[in-house]
C-alpha positions as CSV (number, residue, x, y, z in Angstrom):
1,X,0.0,0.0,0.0
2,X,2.7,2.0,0.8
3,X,4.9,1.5,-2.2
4,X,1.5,2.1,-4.1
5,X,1.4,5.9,-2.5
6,X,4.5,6.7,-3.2
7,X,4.5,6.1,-6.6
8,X,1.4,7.4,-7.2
9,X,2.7,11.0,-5.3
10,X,6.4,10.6,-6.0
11,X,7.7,11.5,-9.1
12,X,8.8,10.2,-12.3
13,X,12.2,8.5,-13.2
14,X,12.8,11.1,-15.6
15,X,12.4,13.6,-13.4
16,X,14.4,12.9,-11.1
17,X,17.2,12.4,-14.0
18,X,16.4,15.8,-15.0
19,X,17.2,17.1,-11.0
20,X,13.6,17.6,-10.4
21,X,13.9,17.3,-6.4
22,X,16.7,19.8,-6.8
23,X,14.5,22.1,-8.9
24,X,12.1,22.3,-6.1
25,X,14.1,23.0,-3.1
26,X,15.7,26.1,-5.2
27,X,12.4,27.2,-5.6
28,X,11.3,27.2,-2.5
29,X,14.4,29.2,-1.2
30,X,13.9,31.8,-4.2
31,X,10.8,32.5,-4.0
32,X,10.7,32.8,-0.3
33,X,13.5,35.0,-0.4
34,X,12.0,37.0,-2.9
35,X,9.4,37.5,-1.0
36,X,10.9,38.4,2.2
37,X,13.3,41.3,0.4
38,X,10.2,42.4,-1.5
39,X,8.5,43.0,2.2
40,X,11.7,45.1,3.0
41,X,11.8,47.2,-0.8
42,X,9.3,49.2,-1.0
43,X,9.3,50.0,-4.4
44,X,9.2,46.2,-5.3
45,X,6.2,45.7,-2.5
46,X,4.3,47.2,-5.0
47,X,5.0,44.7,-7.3
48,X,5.8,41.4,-5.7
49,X,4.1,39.7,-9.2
50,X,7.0,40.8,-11.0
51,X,9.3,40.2,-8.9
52,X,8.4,36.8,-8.1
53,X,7.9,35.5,-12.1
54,X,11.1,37.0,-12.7
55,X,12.9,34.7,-10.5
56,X,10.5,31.5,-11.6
57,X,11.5,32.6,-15.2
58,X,15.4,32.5,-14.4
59,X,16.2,29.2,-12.3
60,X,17.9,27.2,-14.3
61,X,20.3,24.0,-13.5
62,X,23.3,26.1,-15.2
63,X,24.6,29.7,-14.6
64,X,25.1,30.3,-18.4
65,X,21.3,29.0,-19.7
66,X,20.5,31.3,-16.8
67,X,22.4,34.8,-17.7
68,X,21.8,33.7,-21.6
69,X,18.1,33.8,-20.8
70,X,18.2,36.9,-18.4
71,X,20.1,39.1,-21.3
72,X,17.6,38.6,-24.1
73,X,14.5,39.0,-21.7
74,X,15.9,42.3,-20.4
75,X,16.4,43.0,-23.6
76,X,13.1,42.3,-25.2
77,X,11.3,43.7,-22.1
78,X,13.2,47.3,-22.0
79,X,12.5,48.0,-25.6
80,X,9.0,46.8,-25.4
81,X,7.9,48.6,-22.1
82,X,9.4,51.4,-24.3
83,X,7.8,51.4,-27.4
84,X,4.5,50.4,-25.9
85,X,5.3,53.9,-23.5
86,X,5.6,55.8,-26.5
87,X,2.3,54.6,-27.8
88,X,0.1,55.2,-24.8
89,X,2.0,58.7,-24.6
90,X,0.9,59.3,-28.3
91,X,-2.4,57.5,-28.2
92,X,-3.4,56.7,-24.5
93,X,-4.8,53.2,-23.5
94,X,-7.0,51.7,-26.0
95,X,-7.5,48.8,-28.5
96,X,-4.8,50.2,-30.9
97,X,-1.8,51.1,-28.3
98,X,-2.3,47.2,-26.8
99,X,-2.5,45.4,-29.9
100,X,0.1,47.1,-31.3
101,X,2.3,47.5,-28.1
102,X,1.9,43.3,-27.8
103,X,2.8,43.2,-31.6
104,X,6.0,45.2,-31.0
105,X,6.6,43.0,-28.6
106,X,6.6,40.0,-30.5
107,X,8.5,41.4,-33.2
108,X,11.7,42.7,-30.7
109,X,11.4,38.7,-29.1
110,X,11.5,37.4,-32.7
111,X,14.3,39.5,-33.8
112,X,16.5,38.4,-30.6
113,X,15.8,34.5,-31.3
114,X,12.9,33.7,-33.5
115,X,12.2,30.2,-32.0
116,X,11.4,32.0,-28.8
117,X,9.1,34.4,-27.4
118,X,9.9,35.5,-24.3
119,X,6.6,35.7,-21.7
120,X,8.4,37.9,-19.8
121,X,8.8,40.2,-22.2
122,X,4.8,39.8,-23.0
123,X,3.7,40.2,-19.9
124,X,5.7,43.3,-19.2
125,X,3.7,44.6,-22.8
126,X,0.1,43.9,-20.9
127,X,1.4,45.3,-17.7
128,X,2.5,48.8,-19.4
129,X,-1.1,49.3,-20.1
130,X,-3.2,47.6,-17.3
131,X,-1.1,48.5,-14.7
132,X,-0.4,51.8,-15.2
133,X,1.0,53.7,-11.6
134,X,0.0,57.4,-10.8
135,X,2.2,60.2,-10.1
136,X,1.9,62.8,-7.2
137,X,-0.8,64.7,-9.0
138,X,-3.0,61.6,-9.0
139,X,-2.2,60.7,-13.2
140,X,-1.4,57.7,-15.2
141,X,2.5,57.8,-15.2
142,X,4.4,55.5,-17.8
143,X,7.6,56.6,-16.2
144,X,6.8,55.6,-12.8
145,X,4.8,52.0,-14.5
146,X,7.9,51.4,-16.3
147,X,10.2,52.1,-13.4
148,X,8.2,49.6,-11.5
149,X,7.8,46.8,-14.1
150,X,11.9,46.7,-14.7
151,X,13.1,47.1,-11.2
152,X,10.8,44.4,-10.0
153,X,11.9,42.6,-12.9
154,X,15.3,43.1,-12.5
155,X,15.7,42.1,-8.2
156,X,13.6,38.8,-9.1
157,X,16.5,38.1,-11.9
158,X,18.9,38.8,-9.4
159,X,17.6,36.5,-6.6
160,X,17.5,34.3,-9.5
161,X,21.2,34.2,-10.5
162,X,22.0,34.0,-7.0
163,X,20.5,30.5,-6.5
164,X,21.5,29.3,-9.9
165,X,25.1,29.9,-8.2
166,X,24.6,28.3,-5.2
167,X,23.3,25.4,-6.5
168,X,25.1,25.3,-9.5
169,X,27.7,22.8,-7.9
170,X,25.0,20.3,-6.4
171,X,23.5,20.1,-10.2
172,X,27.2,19.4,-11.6
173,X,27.4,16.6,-9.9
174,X,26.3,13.5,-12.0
175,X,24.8,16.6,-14.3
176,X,25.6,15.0,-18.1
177,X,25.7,11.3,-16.4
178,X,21.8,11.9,-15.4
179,X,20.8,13.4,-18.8
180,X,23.0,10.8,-20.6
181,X,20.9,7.6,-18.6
182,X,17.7,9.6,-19.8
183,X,19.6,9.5,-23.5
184,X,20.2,6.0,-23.0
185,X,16.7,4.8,-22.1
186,X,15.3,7.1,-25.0
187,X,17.2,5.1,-27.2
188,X,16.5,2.0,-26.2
189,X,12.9,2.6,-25.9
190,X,13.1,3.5,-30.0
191,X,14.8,-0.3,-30.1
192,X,12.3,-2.0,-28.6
193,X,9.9,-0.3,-30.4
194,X,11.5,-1.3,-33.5
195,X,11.8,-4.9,-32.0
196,X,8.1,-5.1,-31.7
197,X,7.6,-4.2,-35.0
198,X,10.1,-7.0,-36.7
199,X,8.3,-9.4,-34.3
200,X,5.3,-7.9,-35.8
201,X,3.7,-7.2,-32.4
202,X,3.3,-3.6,-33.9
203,X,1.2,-2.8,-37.4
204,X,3.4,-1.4,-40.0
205,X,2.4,1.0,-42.5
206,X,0.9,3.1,-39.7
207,X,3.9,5.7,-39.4
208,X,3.6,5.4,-36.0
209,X,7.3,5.4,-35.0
210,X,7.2,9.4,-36.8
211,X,6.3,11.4,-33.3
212,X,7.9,9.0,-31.4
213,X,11.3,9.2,-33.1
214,X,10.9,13.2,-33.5
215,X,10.1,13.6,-29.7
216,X,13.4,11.5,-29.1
217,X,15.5,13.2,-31.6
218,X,14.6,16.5,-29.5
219,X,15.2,15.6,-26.6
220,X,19.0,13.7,-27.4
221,X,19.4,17.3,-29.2
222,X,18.8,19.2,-26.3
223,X,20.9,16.2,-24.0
224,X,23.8,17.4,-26.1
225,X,23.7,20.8,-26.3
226,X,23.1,20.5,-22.0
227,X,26.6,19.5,-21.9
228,X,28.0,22.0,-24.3
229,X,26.8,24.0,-21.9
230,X,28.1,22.7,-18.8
231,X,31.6,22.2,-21.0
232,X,31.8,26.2,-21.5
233,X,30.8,26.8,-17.9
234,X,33.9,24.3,-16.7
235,X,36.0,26.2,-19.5
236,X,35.2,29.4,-17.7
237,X,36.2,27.9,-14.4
238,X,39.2,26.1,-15.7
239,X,38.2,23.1,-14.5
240,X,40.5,21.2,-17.5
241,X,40.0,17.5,-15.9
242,X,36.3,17.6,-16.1
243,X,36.8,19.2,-19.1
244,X,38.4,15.9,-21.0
245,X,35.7,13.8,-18.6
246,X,32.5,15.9,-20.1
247,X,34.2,15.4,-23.4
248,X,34.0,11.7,-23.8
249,X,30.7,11.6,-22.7
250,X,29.6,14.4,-25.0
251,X,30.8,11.9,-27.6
252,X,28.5,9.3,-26.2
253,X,25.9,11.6,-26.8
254,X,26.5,12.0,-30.1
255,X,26.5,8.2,-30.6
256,X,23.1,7.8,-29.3
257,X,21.8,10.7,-31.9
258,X,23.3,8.3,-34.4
259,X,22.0,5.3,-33.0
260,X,18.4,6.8,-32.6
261,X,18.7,7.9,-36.3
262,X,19.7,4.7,-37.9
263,X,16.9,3.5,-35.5
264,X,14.3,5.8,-37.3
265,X,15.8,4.6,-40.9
266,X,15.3,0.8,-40.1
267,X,11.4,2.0,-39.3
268,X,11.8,3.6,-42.5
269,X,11.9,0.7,-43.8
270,X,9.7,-1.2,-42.7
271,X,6.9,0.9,-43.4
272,X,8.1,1.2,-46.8
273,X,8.1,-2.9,-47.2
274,X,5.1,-4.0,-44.8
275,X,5.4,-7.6,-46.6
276,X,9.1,-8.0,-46.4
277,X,9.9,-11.1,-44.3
278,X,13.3,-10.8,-42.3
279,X,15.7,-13.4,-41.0
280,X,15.5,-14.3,-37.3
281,X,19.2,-13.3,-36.9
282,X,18.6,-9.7,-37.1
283,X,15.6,-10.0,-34.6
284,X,18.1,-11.5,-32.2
285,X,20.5,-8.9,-32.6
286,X,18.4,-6.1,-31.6
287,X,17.6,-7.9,-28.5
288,X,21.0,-8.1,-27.8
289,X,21.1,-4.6,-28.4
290,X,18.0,-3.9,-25.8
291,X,20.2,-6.1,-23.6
292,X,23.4,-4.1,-23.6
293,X,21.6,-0.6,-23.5
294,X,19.6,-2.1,-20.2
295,X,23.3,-3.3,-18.5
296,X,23.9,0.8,-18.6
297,X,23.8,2.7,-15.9
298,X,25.7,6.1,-15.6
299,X,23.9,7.1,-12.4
300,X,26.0,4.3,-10.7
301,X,28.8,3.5,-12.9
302,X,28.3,0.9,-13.6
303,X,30.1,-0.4,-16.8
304,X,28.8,-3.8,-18.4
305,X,31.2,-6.1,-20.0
306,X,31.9,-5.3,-24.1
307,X,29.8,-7.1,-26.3
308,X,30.9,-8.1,-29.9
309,X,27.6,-7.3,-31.8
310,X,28.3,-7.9,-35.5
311,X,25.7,-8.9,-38.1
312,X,26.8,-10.7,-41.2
313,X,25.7,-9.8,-44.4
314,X,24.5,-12.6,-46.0
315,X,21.1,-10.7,-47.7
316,X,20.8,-9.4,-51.3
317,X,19.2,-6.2,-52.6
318,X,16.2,-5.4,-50.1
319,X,17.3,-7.6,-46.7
320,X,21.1,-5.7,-47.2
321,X,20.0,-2.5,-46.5
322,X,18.1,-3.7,-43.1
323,X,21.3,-5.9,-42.0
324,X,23.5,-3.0,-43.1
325,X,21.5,-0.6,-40.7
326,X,21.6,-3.1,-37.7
327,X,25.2,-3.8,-38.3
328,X,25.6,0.2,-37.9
329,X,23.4,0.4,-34.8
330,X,25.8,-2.5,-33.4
331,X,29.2,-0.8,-34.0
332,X,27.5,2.4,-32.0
333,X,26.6,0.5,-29.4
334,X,29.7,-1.0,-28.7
335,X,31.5,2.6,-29.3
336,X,29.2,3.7,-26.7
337,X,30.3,0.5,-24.5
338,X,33.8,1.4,-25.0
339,X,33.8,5.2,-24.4
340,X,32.2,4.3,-20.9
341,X,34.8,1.7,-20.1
342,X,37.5,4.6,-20.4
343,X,35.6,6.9,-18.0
């Protein structure tokens, strides 16, 4: 019953690979720090909303995907709040000064990074315009909104940055190892999937493995560029032995984008030869695949013994290019194998 509670309440394996637990005890100390200072500032008491979604906006496991986030929503934000001042100045509050401010909006996000818009920055282009502050004489003041809005802005990205520091070195610990385990069961989630479908246990022709192997070639795309990430943030601290460490398993990262994409080319074709009837050999070979990936665990280090996985090719025309793939996906694996016996 107990074990039944727990993981129904607890959370997810990939969550916790991802430093979920970590994620929420930062929280809690940000935001109640926030909001303890912002009892003690008066001019962000006014605006504790601001001040407290600017530091939810800004945690992040790394310093640098923190002040790289921080710099374009500054940016966005300051040139917003100050267009969309111009336009209430010029045309006062009403339907054509908000749509237009939010548009302008939009476009400064876009032109920073197209693939993201920053909600900060839209929030701050409602807030010039429904929360607009009076000055002494009892009128709407753009100055004195703006003012506000940045400020508040600005403290909760600094109580931000201050806990991304602190806890930076608790989330370096085992950082690309974690993300690298969530790469590896990724990957060999796509092989049993692809297992099921030689065994026909799956329907082919249904294109199902498409937003499955798209989700997964995201997420090992994102796995790698983590580690970049934590790579420059060791460069900057000179930290050369972790350095070389981060570098090998960067390149184990890379292997499992390859294997994850010869993966999607063996569904390829399967879908594109739903008759085609193929040797028990190969079959066996990808669950010795599935069996190597499960052996790995780089939360514990524990290394499992090299396997020789080789496929020969003994098929003409059609079954070559399906042994020629799994042949590929075997020479990963074991590359993967090896780089984690070097660690």
């Amino acid at each position: 019953m107990n074990h039944r509670i727990s993981k129904t309440l607890g959370l997810g394996q990939e969550a916790y690979l991802f430093d979920s637990p970590l994620y929420l005890t930062k929280s809690l100390l940000a935001v109640a720090t926030g909001y303890i200072i912002g009892k003690y500032v008066p001019i962000a008491n006014l605006d504790m909303m601001s001040l407290l979604l600017g530091i939810m906006y800004n945690l992040e496991p790394l310093n640098r995907l923190g002040i790289r986030r921080v710099v374009s929503q500054i940016l966005a934000s300051v040139i917003g709040a100050a267009a969309i001042g111009i336009l209430i100045l010029a045309f006062g509050v009403s339907v054509f000064s908000v749509s237009i401010g939010v548009v302008l909006t939009l476009y400064v996000c876009l032109k920073i990074n197209w693939r993201v818009v920053s909600p900060v920055a839209i929030f701050t282009s409602i807030y010039m315009t429904q929360y607009l502050q009076l000055n002494e004489a009892g009128l709407p003041s753009i100055w004195l909104t703006f003012r506000l809005r940045i400020i508040s802005l600005c403290l909760g990205i600094a109580i931000a940055l201050f806990y991304n520091y602190i806890f930076s070195n608790l989330y370096y610990k085992k950082f690309a190892e974690k993300r690298l385990q969530y790469a590896n069961e990724q990957v060999l989630n796509g092989v049993k999937y692809t297992t099921q479908v030689f065994q026909c246990i799956l329907p082919r022709g249904k294109r199902g493995y498409i937003q499955l192997f798209s989700q997964q070639m995201n997420d090992l795309d994102r796995i790698y560029s983590n580690i970049e990430s934590l790579k420059t943030e060791f460069s900057f601290l000179k930290k050369e032995s972790k350095l070389v460490e981060l570098k090998k398993l960067q390149d184990i990262a890379e292997l499992y984008r390859d294997i994850n994409h010869l993966t999607y080319d063996l569904n390829f074709l399967l879908e594109s030869t739903p008759d085609v009837k193929l040797d028990k050999e190969l079959e066996l070979l990808l669950e010795e695949v599935i069996v190597v990936l499960e052996s790995i665990d780089y939360t514990h280090s524990i290394v499992p013994p090299l396997h020789e996985l080789k496929v020969e090719k003994h098929y003409l025309d059609l079954g070559d290019s399906f042994a020629e793939r799994i042949n590929k996906i075997c020479e990963k694996v074991n590359l993967v194998v090896e780089k984690l016996q070097d660690l």
